[in-house]
C-alpha positions, -999 to 999 in steps of 0.1 A, spaced: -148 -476 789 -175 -496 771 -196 -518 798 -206 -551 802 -232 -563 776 -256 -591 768 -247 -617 768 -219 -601 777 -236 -567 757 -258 -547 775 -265 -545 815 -288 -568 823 -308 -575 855 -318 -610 871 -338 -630 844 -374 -629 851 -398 -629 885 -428 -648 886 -448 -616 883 -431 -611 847 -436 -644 833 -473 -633 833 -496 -604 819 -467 -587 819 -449 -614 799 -475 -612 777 -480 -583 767 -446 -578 760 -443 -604 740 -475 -593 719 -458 -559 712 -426 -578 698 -449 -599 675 -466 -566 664 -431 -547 661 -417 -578 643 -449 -581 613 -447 -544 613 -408 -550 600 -420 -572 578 -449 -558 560 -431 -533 539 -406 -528 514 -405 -494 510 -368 -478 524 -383 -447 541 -413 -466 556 -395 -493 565 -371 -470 582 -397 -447 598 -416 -477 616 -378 -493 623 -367 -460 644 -403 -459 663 -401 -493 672 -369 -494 687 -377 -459 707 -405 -479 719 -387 -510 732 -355 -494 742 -369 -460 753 -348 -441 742 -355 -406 728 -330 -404 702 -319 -428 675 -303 -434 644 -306 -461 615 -272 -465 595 -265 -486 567 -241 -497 543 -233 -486 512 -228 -511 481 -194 -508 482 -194 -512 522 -171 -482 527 -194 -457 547 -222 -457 570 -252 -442 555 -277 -425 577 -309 -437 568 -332 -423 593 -327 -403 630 -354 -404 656 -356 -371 673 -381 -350 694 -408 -375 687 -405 -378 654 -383 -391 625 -362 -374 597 -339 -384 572 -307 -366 571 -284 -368 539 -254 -377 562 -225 -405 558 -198 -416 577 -167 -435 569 -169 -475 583 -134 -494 571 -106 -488 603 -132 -469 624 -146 -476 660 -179 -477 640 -164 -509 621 -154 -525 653 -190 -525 666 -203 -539 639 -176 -569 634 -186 -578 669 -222 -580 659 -231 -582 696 -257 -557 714 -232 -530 733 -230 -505 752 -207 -478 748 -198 -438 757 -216 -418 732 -209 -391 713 -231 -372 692 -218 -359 656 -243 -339 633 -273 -349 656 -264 -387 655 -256 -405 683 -224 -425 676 -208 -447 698 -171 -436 711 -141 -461 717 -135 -439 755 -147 -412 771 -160 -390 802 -192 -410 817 -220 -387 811 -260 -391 813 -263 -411 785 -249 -437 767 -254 -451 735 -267 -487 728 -254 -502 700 -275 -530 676 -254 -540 647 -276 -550 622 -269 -586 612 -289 -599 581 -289 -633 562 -256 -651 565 -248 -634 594 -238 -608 571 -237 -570 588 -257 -545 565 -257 -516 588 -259 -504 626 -289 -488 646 -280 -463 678 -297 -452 705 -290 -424 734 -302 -446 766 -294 -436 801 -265 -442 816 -279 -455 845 -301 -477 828 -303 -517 832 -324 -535 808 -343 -567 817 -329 -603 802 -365 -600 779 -357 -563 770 -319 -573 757 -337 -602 739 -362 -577 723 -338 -560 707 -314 -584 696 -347 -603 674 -359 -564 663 -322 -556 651 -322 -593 634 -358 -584 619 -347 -549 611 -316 -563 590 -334 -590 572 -358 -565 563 -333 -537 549 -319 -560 527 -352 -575 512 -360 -534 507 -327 -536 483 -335 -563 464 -367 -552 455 -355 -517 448 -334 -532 425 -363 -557 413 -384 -524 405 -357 -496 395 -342 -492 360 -301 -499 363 -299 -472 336 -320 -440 344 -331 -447 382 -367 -449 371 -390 -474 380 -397 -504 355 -422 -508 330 -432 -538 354 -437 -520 383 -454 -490 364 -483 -519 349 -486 -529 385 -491 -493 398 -516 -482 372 -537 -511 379 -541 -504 412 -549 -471 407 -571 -478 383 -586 -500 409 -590 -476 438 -612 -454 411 -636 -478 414 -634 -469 454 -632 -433 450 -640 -401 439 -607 -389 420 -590 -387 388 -557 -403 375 -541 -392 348 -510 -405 323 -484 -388 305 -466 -410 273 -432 -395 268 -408 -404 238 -378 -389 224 -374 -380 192 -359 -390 168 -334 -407 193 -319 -435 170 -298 -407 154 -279 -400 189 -274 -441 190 -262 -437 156 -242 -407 151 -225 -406 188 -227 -451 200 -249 -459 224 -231 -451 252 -237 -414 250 -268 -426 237 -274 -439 273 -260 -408 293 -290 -391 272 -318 -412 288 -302 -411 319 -299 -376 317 -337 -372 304 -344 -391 330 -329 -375 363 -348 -342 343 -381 -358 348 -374 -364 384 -361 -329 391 -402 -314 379 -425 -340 387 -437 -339 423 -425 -360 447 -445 -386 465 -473 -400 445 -460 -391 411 -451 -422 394 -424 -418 366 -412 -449 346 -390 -461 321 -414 -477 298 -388 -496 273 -358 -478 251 -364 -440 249 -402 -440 257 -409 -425 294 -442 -427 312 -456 -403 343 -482 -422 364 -502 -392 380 -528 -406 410 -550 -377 418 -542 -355 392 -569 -337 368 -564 -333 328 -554 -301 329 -522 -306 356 -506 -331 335 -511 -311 301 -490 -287 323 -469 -312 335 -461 -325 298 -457 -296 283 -430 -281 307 -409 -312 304 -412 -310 269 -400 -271 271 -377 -278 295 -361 -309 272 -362 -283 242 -340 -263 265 -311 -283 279 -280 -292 261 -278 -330 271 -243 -349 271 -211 -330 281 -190 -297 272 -170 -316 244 -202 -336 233 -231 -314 237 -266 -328 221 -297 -314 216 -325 -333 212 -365 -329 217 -396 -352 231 -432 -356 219 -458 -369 244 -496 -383 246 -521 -370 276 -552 -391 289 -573 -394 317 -601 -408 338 -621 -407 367 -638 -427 390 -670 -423 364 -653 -444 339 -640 -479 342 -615 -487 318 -587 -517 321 -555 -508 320 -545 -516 286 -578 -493 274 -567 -464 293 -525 -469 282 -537 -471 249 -556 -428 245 -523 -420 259 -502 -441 239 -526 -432 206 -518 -391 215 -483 -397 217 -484 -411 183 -510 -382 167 -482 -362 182 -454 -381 167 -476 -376 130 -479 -341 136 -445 -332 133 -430 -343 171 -415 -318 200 -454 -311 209 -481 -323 235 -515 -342 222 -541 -346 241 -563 -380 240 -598 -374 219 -588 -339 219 
């Protein structure tokens, strides 16, 4: 059976001694401000998840944990992160919430302890079972409007009492945790095109600037690929723009398939045009880059088996280095002007600024 929690969650020993209410004290409370900002200072999922999972290791010790959240529909659990032999991973797991003991925990959106059982590598909380060495410790993860967004587990001892400051610490990093989940979503959805899954044009001006920027800091090279489809108002026309949109979606998820992941920026720039932000990157890989998305685009049979469409893309190539100092409308505008030499020269090929 599940044992008595805080407040009445987890097992909790007398409130504090004199000797805790100093350094002590202290210094626990300066590693819950750090945790907290650290929460707070990013809005990037996986980095945000990464730090989340550490932190609560920290302050719970526990040496294995999980970080689950909703999904938009609130239907299943989605594993966003596990912390395991020291470090974190991201496992493309789910598990069902509505009618489950997982649900349950959640809806009481109180810090519990419970048997645990481990499913995949996850540690889960069970409704009964045989005591064991550990437990797991349960922090629903309770955002604005007391609204739960997700749950975060942890394999603790089962012998294991924590302190009336400990249960606190957790209950304001879960909190913190939540809040800072859901901001991740809203500006994922701030900075993510609803049709193909790329990033914005927005997000993409903000991006080049500051790599444009950190040229001035370095030595390195950026380089920026100008994609559009051609002659793409004849799919809107002949087929309606809804297959019309399956196409860019479809062009799009192809992009993300070859372009490398990580520092690789690729945007939807506005209707069919596409652009690849490459930090890093010298002339010659994005020439390579272009010019196997444009073979590969040649190559695929977009739509469906009772619709299929063939269709081609034309692109612009430019780049700088850290010897230059161009804004970023100056250095948009070689690739935009190669895209459009390209474009002139009879489309489905790859130009190369000043070339």
């Amino acid at each position: 059976m599940d044992k008595p929690l805080f407040p009445a969650s987890i097992p909790v020993t007398n409130a504090f001694s004199a000797c805790e209410l100093g350094s002590d004290f202290d210094e626990q409370f300066f590693m819950l401000n750090f945790g907290t900002r650290l929460l707070t200072a990013f809005t990037d999922k996986d980095i945000l998840v990464d730090i989340a999972l550490e932190t609560l290791a920290d302050f719970s010790r526990g040496e294995r944990l999980a970080v689950l959240s909703l999904d938009d529909k609130r239907e299943n659990l989605e594993v966003d992160g596990v912390f395991s032999n020291l470090r974190p991973s991201r496992p493309c797991l789910s598990f069902p919430a509505p009618g489950t003991f997982l649900e349950k925990v959640m809806l009481e959106k109180a810090v519990v302890v419970h048997p645990l059982t481990v499913e995949q590598g996850i540690p889960l909380p069970a409704a009964d079972g045989p005591a064991g060495k550990e437990q797991c410790l349960c922090l629903p993860l309770v955002g604005t409007a007391f609204r739960v967004v997700g749950l975060a587990t942890v394999a603790v001892p089962a012998n294991h009492a924590f302190t009336f400051f400990e249960a606190q610490q957790l209950r304001v990093l879960s909190t913190v945790l939540a809040v800072s989940l859901e901001n991740a979503k809203l500006f994922s959805r701030v900075i993510t095109d609803g049709l193909t899954n790329l990033y914005t044009r927005r997000f993409y001006e903000i991006r080049l600037e500051e790599e444009l920027y950190k040229l001035k800091r370095r030595q390195s090279f950026l380089s920026l690929i100008m994609f559009d489809l051609d002659d793409f108002k004849k799919v809107n026309d002949s087929f309606g723009h809804l297959v019309g949109d399956d196409v860019l979606r479809q062009f799009g998820l192809l992009m993300q398939e070859h372009t490398r992941k990580g520092s690789t920026l690729v945007s939807r720039y506005g209707g069919e045009e596409f652009t690849v932000l490459m930090p890093d990157a010298r002339l010659e890989e994005a020439v390579a880059l272009a010019r196997r998305i444009m073979t590969l685009c040649a190559n695929t049979v977009f739509g469906d088996e009772t619709l299929p469409i063939r269709i081609t893309v034309s692109g612009g190539v430019a780049s700088t280095d850290s010897s230059e100092s161009l804004s970023p409308k100056a250095f948009f505008q070689r690739a935009d002007m190669a895209l459009y030499k390209a474009k002139n020269e009879g489309r489905n090929r790859i130009v190369i600024w000043n070339e």
